[in-house]
N, C-alpha and C positions, 0 to 999 in steps of 0.2 A: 512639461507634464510630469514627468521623475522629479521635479522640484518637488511637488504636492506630498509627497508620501514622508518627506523631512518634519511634517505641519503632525504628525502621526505618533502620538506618544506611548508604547507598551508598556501597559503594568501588570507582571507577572501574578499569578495566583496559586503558592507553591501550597502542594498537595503531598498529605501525611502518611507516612505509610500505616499509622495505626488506623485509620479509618480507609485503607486499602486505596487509597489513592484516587476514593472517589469523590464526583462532584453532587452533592446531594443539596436538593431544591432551596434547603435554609441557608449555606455559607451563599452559593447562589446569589442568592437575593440580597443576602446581608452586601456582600462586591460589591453590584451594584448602586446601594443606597449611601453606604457607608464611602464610596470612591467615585460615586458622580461618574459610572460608568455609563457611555452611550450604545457601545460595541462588545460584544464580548463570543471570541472567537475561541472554537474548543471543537476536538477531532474525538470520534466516537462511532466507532471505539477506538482507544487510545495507543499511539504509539511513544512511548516503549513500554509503558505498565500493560499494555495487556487486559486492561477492563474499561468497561462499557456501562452506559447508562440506559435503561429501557424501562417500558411499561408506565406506570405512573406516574412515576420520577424524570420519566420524558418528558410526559404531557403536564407535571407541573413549570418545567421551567418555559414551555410554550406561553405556559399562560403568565406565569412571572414578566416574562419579556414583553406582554402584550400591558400589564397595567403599569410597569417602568418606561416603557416607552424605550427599549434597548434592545438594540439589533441582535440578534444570535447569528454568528457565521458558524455551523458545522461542518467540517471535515469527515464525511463519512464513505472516503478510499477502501474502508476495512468492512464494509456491513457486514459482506458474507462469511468471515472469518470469524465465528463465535461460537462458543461450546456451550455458553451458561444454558445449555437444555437436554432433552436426552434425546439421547442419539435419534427415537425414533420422532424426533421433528426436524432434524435435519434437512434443511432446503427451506428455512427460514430467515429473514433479515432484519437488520435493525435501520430503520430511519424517523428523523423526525417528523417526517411528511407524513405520518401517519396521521397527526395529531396537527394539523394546519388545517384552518378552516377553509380562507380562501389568501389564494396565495399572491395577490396584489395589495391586502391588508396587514397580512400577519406579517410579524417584523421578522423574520428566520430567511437566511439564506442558505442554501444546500450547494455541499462542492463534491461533486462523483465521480470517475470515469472507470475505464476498462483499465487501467494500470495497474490494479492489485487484484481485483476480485476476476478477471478474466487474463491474467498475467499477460498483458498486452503493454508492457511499459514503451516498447520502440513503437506504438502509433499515436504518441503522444494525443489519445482523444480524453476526452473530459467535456464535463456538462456543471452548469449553471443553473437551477433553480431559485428564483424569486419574485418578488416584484418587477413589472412588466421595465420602469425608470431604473432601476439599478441593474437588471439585465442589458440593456438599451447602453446606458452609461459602459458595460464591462465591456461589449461588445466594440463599442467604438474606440476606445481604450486600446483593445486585442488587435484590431486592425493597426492602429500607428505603432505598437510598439512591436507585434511580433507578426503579424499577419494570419494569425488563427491554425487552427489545422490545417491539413490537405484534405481536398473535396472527394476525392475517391474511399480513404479510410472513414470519413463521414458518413458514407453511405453506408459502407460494408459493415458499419458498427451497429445499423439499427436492427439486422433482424437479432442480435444478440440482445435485446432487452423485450423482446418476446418471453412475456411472464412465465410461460411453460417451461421456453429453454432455460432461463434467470435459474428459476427455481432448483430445476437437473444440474446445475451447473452448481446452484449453491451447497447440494445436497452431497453430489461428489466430493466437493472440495474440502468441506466438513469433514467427510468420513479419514479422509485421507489425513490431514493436519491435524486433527483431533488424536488420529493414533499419532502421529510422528511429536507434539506436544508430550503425550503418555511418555513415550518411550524418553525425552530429555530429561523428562522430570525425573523418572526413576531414575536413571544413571545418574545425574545430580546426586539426587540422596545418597547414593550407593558413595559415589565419590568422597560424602561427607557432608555437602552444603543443605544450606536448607533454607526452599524456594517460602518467604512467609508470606508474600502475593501472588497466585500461583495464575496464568492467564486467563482469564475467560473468554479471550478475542485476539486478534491478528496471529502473527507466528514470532514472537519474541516471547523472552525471557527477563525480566528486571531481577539482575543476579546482585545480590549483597553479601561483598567479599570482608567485611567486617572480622569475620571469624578466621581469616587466615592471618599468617605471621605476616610480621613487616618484612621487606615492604612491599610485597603482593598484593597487600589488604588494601592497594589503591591501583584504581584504573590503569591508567596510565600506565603505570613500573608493569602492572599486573600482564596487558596485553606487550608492553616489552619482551618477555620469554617467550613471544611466539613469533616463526617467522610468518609472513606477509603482512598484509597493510589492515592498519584499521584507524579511526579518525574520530577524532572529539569537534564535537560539535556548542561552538562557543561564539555565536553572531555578535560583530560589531566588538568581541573582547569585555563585553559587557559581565562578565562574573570573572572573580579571581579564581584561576586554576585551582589551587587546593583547598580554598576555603566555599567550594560548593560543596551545596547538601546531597548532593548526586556524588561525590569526590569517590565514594568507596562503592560506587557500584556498576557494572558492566551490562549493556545488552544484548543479548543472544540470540541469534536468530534459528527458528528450525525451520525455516522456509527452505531451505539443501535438500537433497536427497538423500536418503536414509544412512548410504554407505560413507559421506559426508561427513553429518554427524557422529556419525560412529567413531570416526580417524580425530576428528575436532575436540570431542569428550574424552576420549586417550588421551590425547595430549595433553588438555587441563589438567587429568589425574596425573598423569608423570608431572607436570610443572607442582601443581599441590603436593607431592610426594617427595621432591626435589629441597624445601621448602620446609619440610619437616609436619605434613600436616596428617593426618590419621585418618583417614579413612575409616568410615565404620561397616562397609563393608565383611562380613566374614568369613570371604574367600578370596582369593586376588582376582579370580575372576568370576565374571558377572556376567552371567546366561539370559540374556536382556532378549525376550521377542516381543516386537509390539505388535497390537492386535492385528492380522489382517485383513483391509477395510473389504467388506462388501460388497462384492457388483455393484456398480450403480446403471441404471436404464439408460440405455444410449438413445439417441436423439436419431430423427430421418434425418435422410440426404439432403445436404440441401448445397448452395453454391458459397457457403461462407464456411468458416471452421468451427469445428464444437472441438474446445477442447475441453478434457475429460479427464481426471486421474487414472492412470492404470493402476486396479487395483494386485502388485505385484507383492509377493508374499516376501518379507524385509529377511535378509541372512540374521542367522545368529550370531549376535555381539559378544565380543571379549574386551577384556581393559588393555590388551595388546592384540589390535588387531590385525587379522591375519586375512586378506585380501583373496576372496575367490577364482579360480581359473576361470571362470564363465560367471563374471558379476552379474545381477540381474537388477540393474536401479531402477528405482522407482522415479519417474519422471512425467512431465506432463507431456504428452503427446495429442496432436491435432488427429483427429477423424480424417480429415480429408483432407486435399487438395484445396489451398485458396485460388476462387476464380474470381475476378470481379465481374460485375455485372456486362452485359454485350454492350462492344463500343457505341457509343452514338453515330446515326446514320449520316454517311458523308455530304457535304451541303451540295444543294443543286450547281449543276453545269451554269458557268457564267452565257448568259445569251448571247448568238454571236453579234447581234447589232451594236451591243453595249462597246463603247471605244476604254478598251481596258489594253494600258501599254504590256508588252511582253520582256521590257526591259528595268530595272531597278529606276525608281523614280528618281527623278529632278538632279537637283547639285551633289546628292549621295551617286548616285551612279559614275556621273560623271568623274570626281575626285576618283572613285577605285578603279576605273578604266586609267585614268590618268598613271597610275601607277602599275597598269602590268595585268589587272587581276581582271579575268577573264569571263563576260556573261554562258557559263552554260546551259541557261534556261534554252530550249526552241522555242 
């Protein structure tokens, strides 16, 4: 079956940073026509640019796919993760299923789960959306090659897509990452760089070191002067190391806790300082507070976990930072207690007529008696 997927040809569709990296309905179409595309798979919002495609522009490429007769697979991990709005709609999403008519026709396949937007990545759940045959197809696929999720986190996943909680949940998550966004950005500039696609969605950074000296002004060398790990990501060797067009840029996460980034953006400033690069800062240090988010409305009790941002008020930032005696991070914390649902009721008593042996059946019994190993059943 893993033979199949060799029969699978990828033809990338690299995106400009003067038009911010987006996919707009005409290049779209043109892929398509122009490359005899059947398939065409794109995550939205995007990782690692940080932008998103919505509103009309969604609902034209729905319709583009419907008169080319060309599958759209979205990747939409990140919904809840978007700013392009003000704050006060917060607890809003982006998906293309808005704009699906019926979903056994329309050619669009939807890929979701709880891994980023409910930060549940160790219950490995996720969901499928499509036509009834390409579900059908994934589904039997999942069984021989991995055996699906576990049946208990399946269950406990559904009261979390309860539109009410969805929404409390999208609305917290916003408020919180939207200041911790603010607050990278500004130290950035402060540092000197300067963000010219700035996110409007997930919690990365598309950082272009261009303007630093050699040879920092390349990935690579760049995260060299830091310790710990970081990892380029180059499937199958298929692009030459320095002659990609990503070569001189790095992605940044602010998905950490505040005091996190705090310690991570020092660091670059000394590495950029080290390096000989200027700062246009005009002070050495930089009295950086990001907004503190908002209460958000807590959810009832219920037997599954709400987790919530605590909205905790972020210390004051220096460009040499100086670590609180009683730090106060901002973190995600669970509401409650997980319990899973009450065990299933023990099956009935076997009837005593029924001729049911009280010792391990047949020629297995026999062999481990033969060896020593002793029935402690009564």
């Amino acid at each position: 079956m893993l033979s199949v997927f060799k029969k699978f040809v990828p033809i990338p569709t690299p995106l400009e940073e003067e038009k911010r990296y987006h996919i707009d309905p005409q290049t779209f179409s043109k892929e398509i026509s122009g490359r005899g595309l059947g398939v065409v798979v794109a995550s939205n919002p995007r990782n690692p640019t940080g932008q998103l495609i919505e509103g009309d522009e969604l609902r034209q490429l729905v319709e583009i796919g419907r008169e080319r007769h060309a599958t759209l697979v979205m990747d939409e991990f990140y919904s809840a993760y978007i700013y392009s709005h003000p704050e006060e709609q917060n607890g809003r999403c982006v998906s293309i299923s808005e704009f699906v008519n019926d979903v056994n026709t329309d050619p669009v396949i939807i890929i979701d789960g709880l891994t980023k937007n409910f930060r549940l990545p160790g219950w490995r759940i996720c969901w499928v959306v499509g036509p009834k045959p390409v579900v059908s197809s994934m589904q039997s696929a999942g069984s021989f090659l991995e055996g699906g999720a576990n049946h208990p986190l399946q269950l406990a996943s559904i009261p979390f897509l309860d539109p009410v909680r969805y929404t409390t949940e999208a609305a917290a998550l916003q408020t919180h990452f939207r200041a911790k966004r603010d607050f990278v950005l500004r130290r950035l500039e402060e540092i000197g760089f300067g963000v010219h696609v700035k996110p409007d969605a997930t919690f990365y950074v598309w950082l272009d070191l261009k303007t630093l000296k050699h040879p920092i002004d390349a990935g690579l060398v760049f995260f060299e002067e830091f310790p710990g790990i970081f990892f380029d990501i180059n499937p199958s060797n298929r692009r030459e190391l320095f002659e990609s067009p990503c070569h001189h840029f790095v992605r940044l996460s602010f998905g950490p806790p505040l005091e996190e980034l705090a310690r991570g953006l020092d660091s670059i400033e000394r590495v950029v300082k080290k390096f000989g690069f200027k700062s246009t800062a005009t002070s050495s240090v930089h009295h950086l507070r990001p907004p503190t988010p908002s209460p958000s409305p807590r959810l009832s009790p219920s037997p599954v976990p709400t987790f919530l941002v605590s909205p905790t008020p972020a210390p004051t930032l220096a460009s040499e930072y100086q670590p609180s005696p009683t730090p106060e991070p901002v973190a995600l914390q669970p509401l409650q207690t997980f319990q899973l649902a009450s065990p299933p009721p023990p099956p009935p008593p076997v009837p005593a007529s029924s001729k049911v042996r009280r010792e391990w059946p047949g020629h297995f019994g026999r062999v481990i008696k033969k060896f020593g190993f002793k029935n402690l059943r009564k």
